[in-house]
Structures are given as structure tokens and as C-alpha cells.
VMD Tcl script that builds the backbone (N, CA, C; Angstrom):
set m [mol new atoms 231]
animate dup $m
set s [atomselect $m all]
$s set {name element resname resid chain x y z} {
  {N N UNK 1 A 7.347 -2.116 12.502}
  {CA C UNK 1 A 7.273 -0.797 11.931}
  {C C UNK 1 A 5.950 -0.692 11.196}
  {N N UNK 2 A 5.220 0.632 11.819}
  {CA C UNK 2 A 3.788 0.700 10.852}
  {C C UNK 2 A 4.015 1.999 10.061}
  {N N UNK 3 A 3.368 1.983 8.915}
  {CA C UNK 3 A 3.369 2.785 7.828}
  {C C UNK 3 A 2.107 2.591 7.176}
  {N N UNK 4 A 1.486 3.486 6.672}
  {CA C UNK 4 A 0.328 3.677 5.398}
  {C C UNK 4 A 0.870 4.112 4.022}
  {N N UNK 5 A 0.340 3.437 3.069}
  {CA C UNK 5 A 0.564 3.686 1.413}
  {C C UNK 5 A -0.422 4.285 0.910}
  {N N UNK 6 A -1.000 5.681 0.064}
  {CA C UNK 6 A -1.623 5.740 -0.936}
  {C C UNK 6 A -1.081 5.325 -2.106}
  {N N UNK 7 A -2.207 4.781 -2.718}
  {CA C UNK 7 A -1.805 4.170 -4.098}
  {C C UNK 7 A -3.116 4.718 -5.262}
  {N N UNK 8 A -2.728 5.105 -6.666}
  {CA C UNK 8 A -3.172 5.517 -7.068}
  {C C UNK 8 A -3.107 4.056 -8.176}
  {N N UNK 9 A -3.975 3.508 -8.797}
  {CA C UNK 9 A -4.665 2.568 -9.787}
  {C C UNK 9 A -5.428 3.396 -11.225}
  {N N UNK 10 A -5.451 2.465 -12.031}
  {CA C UNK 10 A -6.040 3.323 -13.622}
  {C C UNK 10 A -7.882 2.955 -12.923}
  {N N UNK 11 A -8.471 4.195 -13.691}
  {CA C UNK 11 A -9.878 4.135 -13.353}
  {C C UNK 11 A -10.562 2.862 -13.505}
  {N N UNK 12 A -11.582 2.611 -12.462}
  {CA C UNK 12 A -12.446 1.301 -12.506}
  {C C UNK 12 A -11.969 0.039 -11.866}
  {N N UNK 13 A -10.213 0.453 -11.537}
  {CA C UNK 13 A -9.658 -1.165 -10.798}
  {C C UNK 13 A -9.475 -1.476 -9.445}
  {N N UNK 14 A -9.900 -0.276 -8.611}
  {CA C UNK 14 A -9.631 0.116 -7.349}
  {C C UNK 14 A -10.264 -1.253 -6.804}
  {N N UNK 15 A -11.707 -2.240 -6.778}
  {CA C UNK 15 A -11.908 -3.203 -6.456}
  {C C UNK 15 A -10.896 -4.730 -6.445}
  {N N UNK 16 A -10.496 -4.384 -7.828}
  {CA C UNK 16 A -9.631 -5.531 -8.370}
  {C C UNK 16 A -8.177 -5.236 -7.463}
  {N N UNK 17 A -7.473 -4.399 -7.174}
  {CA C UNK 17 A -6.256 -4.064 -6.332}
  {C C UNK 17 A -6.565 -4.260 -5.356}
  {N N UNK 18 A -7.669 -3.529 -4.484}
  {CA C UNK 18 A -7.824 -4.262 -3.168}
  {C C UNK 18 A -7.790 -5.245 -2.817}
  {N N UNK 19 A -8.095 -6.182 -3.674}
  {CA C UNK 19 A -8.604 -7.915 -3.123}
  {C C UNK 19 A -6.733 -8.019 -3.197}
  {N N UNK 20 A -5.958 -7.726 -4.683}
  {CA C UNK 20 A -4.836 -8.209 -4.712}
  {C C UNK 20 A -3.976 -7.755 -3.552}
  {N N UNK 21 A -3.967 -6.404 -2.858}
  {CA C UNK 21 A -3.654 -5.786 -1.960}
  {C C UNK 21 A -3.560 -6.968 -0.657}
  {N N UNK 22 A -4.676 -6.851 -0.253}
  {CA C UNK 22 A -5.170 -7.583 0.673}
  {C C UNK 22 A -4.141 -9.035 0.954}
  {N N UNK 23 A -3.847 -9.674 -0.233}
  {CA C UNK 23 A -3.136 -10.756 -0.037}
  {C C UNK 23 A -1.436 -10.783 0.447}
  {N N UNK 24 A -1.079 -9.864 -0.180}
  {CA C UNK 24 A 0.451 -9.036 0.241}
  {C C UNK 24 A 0.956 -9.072 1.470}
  {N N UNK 25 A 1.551 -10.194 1.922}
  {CA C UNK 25 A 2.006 -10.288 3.208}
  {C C UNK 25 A 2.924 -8.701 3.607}
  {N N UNK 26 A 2.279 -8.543 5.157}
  {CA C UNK 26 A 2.522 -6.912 5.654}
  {C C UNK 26 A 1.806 -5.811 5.348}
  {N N UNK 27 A 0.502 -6.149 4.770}
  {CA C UNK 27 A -0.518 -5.454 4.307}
  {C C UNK 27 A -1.371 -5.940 5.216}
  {N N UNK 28 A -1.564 -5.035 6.173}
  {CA C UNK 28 A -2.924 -5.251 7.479}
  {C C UNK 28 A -4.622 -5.144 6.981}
  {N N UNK 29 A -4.177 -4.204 6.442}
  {CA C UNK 29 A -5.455 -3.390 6.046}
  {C C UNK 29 A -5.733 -2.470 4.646}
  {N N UNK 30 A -6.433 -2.931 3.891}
  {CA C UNK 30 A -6.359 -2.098 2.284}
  {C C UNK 30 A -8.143 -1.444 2.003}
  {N N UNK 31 A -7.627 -0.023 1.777}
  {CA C UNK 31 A -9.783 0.264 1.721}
  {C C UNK 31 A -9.121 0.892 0.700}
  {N N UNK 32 A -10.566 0.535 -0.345}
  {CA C UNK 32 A -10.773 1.436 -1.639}
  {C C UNK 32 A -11.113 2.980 -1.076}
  {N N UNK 33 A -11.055 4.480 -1.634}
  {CA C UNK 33 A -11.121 5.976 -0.987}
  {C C UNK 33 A -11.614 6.550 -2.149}
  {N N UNK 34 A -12.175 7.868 -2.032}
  {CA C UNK 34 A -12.647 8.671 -2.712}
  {C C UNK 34 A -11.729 10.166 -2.465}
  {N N UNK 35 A -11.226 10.492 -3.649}
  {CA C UNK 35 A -10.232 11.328 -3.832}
  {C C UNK 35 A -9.241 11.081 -4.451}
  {N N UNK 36 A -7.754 11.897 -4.482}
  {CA C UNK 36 A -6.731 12.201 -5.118}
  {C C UNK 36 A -6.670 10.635 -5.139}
  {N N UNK 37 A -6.180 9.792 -4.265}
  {CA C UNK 37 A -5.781 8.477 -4.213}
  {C C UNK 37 A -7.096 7.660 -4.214}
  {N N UNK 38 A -6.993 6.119 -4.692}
  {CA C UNK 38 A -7.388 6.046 -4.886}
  {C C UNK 38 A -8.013 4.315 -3.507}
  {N N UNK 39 A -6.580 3.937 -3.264}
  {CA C UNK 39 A -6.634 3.277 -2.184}
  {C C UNK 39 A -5.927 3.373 -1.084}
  {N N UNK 40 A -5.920 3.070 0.423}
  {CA C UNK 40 A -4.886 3.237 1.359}
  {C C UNK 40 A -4.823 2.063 1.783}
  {N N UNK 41 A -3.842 1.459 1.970}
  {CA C UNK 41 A -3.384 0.399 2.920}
  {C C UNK 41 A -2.370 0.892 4.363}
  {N N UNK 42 A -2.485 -0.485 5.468}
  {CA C UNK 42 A -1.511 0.113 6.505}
  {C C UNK 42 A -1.118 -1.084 6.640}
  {N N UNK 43 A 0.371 -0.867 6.576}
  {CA C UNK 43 A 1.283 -1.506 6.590}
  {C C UNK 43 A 1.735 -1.850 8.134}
  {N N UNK 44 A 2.392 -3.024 8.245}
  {CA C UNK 44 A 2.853 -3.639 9.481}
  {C C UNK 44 A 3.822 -4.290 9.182}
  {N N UNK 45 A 5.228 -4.345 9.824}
  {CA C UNK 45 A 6.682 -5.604 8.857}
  {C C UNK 45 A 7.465 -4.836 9.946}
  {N N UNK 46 A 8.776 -5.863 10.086}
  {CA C UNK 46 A 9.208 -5.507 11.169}
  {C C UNK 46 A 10.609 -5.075 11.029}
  {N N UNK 47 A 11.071 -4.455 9.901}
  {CA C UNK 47 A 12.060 -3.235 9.618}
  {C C UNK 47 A 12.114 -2.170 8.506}
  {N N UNK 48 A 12.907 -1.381 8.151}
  {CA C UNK 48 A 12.719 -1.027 6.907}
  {C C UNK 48 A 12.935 -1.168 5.889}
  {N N UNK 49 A 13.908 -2.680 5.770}
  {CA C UNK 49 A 14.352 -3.677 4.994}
  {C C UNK 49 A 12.850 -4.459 3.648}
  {N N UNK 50 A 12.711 -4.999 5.056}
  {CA C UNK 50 A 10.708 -5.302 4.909}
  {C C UNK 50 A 10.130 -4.339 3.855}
  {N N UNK 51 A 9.980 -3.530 4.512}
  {CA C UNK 51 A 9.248 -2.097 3.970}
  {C C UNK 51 A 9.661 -1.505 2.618}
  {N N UNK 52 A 10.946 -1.584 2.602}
  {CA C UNK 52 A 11.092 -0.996 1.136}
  {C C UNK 52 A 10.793 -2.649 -0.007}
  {N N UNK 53 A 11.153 -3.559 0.554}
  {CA C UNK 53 A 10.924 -4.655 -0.423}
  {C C UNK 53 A 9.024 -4.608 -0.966}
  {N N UNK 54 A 8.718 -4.449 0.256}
  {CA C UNK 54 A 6.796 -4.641 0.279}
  {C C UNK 54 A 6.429 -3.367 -0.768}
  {N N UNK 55 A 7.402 -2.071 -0.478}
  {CA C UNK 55 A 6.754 -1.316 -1.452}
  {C C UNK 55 A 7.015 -1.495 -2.746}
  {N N UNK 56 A 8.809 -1.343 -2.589}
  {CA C UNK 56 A 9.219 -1.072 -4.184}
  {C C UNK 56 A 9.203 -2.449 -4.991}
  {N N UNK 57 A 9.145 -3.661 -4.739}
  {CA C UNK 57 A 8.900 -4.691 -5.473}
  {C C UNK 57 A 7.396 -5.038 -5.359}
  {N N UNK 58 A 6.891 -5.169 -4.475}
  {CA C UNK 58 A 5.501 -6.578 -4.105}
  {C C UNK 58 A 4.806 -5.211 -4.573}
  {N N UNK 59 A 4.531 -4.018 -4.154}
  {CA C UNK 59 A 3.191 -3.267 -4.493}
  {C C UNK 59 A 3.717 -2.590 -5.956}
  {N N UNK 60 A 4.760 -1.875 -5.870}
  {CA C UNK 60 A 4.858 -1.046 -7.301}
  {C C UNK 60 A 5.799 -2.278 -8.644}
  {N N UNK 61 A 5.442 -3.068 -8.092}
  {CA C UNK 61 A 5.643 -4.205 -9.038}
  {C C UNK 61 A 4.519 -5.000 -9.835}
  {N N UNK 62 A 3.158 -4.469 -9.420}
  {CA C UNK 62 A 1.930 -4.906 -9.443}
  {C C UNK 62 A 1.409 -3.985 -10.843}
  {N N UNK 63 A 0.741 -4.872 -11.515}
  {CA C UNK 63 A 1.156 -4.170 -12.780}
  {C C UNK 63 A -0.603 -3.267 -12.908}
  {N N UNK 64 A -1.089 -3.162 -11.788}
  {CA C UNK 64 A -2.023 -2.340 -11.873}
  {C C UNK 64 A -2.232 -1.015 -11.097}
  {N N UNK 65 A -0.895 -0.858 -10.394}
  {CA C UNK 65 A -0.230 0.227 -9.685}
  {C C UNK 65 A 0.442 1.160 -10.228}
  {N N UNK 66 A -0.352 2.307 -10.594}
  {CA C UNK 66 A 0.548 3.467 -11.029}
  {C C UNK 66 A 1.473 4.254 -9.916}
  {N N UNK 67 A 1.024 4.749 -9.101}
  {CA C UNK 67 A 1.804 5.246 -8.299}
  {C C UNK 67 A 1.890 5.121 -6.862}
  {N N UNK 68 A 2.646 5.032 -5.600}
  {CA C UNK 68 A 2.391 5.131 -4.583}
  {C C UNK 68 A 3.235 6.345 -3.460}
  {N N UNK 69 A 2.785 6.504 -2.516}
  {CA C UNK 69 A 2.974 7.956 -1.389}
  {C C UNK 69 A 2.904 6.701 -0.259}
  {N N UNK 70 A 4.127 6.831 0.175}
  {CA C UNK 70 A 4.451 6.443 1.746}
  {C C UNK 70 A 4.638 6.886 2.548}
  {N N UNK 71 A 3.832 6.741 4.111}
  {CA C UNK 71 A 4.427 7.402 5.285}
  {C C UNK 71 A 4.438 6.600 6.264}
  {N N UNK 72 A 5.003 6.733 6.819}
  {CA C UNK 72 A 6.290 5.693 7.764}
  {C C UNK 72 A 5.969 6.562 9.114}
  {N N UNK 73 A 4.861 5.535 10.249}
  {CA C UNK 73 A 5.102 5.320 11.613}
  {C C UNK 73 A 5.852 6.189 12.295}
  {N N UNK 74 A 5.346 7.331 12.921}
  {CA C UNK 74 A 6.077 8.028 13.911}
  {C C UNK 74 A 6.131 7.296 14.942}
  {N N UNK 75 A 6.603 5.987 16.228}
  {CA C UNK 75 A 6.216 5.402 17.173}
  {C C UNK 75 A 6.314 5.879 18.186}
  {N N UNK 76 A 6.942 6.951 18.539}
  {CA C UNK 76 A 7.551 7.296 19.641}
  {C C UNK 76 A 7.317 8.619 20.154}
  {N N UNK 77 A 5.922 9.345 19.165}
  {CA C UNK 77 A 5.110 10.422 19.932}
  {C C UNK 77 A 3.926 9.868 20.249}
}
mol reanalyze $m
mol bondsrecalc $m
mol representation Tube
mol addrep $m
């Protein structure tokens, strides 16, 4: 199952989350962004079991994560 996260971080840490990002098993891919959010990652894990653990514990458990916006893999258009 693939999905992307915006995640919004306190100003100036967007470097420091990425690297931590990056390590997060089921985290493919994490880029720092310019705008509302502040980073996106894309997610890869292979249910939605996975997926809610990766978000609601491993990322919004991260104590430099204010908020995150998930969207969840259409596969089948």
C-alpha cells in the first residue's frame, strides 16, 4: 500500500526531520517543500495495519512533528 504524508514541523527543523524521517522503516522517500507543509514523504508498507502504526505512533510520535495530512494510494485507477 502506497500513501504520501504532509507533515508540518516548528520553523527551522525541516532539515533535522528529514534525516529522522528518512530512517523510519516504510518511509521511501522524505523531501523538505516550500509552502503550507513543510515536508512530504511517500510511504510504502504492506497494509493498513502498517500504515496507521507508521503514522500515528513512529511519525506523530516524533516529538518534532506537529501535524500530519495523509493520503492513501488509489491503486486501481
Amino acid at each position: 500500500m502506497k500513501a504520501f504524508a504532509l507533515i508540518s514541523v516548528p520553523s527551522g527543523k525541516s532539515p533535522e526531520a528529514v534525516v529522522a524521517l528518512r530512517k523510519v522503516p516504510g518511509v521511501v522517500e522524505a523531501w523538505a517543500v516550500y509552502g503550507e507543509t513543510d515536508i512530504v514523504i511517500k510511504i510504502d508498507v504492506p497494509d493498513h495495519r502498517t500504515l496507521d502504526r507508521l503514522i500515528m505512533q513512529d511519525i506523530q510520535g516524533m516529538k518534532l512533528v506537529q501535524n500530519t495530512r495523509t493520503m492513501i494510494v488509489i491503486e486501481s485507477v
